[in-house]
Each structure stands twice: as structure tokens, then as C-alpha cells.
C-alpha positions as CSV (number, residue, x, y, z in Angstrom):
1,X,37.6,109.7,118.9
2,X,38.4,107.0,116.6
3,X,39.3,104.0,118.5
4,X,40.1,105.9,121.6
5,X,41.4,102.7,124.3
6,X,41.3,100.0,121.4
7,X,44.3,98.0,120.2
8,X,45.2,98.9,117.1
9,X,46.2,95.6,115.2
10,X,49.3,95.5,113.4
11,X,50.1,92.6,111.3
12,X,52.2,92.0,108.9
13,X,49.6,91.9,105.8
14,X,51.2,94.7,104.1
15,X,47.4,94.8,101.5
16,X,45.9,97.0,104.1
17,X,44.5,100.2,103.3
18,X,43.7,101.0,106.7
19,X,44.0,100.5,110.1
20,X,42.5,97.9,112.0
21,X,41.0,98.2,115.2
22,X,40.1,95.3,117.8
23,X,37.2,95.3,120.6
24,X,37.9,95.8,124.1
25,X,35.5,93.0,125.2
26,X,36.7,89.8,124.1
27,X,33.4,87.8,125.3
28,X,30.6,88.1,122.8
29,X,26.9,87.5,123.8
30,X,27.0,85.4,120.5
31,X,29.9,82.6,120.6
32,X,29.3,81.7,117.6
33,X,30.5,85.1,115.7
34,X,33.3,87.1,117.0
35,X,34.8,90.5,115.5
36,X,38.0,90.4,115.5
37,X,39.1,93.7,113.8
38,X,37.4,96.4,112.3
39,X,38.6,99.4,110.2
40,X,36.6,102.1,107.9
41,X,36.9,99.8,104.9
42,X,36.2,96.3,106.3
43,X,36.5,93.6,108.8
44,X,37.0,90.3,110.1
45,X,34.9,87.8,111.4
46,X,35.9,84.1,112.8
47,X,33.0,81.8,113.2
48,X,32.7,79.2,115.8
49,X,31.6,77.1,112.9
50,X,32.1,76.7,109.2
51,X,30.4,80.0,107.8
52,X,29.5,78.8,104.0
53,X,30.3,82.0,103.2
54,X,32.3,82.7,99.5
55,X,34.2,85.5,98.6
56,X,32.2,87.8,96.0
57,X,28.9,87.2,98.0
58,X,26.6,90.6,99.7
59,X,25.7,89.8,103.1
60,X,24.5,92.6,105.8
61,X,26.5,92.5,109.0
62,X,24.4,93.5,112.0
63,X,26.1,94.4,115.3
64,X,26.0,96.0,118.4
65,X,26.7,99.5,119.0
66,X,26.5,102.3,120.8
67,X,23.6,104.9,120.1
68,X,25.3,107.9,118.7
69,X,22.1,110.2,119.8
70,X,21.8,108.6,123.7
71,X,24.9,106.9,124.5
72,X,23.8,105.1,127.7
73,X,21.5,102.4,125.4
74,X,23.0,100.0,122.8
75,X,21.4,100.0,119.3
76,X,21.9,97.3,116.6
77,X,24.0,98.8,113.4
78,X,23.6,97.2,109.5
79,X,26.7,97.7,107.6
80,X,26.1,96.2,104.0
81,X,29.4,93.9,102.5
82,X,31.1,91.8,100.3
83,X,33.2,88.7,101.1
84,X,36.2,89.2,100.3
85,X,38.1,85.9,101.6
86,X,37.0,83.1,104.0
87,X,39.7,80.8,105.7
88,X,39.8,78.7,108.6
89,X,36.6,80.3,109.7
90,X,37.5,83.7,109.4
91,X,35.7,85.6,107.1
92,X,37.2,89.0,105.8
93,X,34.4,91.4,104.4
94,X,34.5,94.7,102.6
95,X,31.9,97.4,103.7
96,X,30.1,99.1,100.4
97,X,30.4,102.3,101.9
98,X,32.8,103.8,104.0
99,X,32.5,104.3,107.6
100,X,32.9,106.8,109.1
101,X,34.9,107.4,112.8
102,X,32.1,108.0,115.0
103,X,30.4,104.6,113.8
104,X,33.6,102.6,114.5
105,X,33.8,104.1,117.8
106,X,30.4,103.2,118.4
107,X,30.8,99.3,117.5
108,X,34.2,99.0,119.8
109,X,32.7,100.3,122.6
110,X,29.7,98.2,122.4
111,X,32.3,95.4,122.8
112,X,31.5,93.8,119.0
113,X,28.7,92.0,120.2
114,X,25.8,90.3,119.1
115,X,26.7,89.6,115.8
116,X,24.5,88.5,112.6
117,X,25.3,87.9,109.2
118,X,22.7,87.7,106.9
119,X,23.1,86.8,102.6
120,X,21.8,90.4,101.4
């Protein structure tokens, strides 16, 4: 469980509270939103584009992921935020709740695809 066969990122940035975990899948059904890395407290996003996103702003990230009750079918997960910084088209956002392991197992395996960011 919790990020079993994903690439744990390791970066210097010595202000993480948590680990960071990348998607398998590096394609994305949605160029114009990738996930980079996701952990229980947050992630990052890098946009294709110029997100107009700014740091104190609520949005509500919706992804793919697996569906914990019938994992053969995908299911689309809404994870409420904050932005926390945005440079160079990456975004990084902090989730308003905690989430939990199977959740995050659930997004990497459905490859961090078909991302949406809406202002909440």
C-alpha cells in the first residue's frame, strides 16, 4: 500500500512535511495539466499554459483514480486546496484535509490523469 511501484521524489526542498510520490504513467489524457507529485498534504501541478492561478486562492482539483469499492473502473476524485505557490507553470497546492494512503494509491495508479482545476 501507499505508493507501492511509484518513484518516490527526493529533492532537495528540505520544507517538506512529507513524502512525495510521482505517477507511473507519464502521458496524461489532458496535456494541458500534468501531476507531477503527490503526497498526503499536497501536490504539484505544471500546466502546459500560464495557470492564473495565485497563491492563497481555494480551487478543487479533480482527477482520475481508481475506484476503491471496484478496482477494475476508474472514478473521478475532488480533493479541495489552497495555492500555495505558482512558478514557471507549476502550481504547488495544499489539500484542506489530509489524505489518506489508500486515496493516494488510488490516484498513482490511475496514472494522474485527466486533470481539472476549478476556483472553489
Amino acid at each position: 500500500m501507499f505508493g507501492r511501484g511509484h518513484r518516490v521524489s527526493t529533492g532537495e526542498d528540505d520544507r517538506r512535511r512529507d513524502r512525495r510520490f510521482t505517477p507511473q504513467a507519464e502521458a496524461s489524457p489532458s496535456p494541458d495539466i500534468r501531476l507531477v507529485d503527490i503526497s498526503m498534504l499536497g501536490c504539484c501541478l505544471a500546466f502546459a499554459a500560464p495557470s492564473g492561478l495565485r497563491p492563497g486562492q481555494f480551487v478543487t482539483l479533480r482527477l482520475a483514480c481508481l475506484d476503491l469499492a471496484n478496482l477494475d473502473r476508474e472514478t473521478a476524485c475532488e480533493i479541495r486546496a489552497i495555492v500555495r505557490w505558482n512558478e514557471n507553470r507549476r502550481v504547488g497546492l495544499e489539500f484542506t484535509r489530509s489524505l489518506p494512503a489508500p486515496l493516494i494509491d488510488a490516484v498513482l495508479d490511475g496514472g494522474g490523469s485527466g486533470i481539472a482545476v476549478a476556483m472553489a
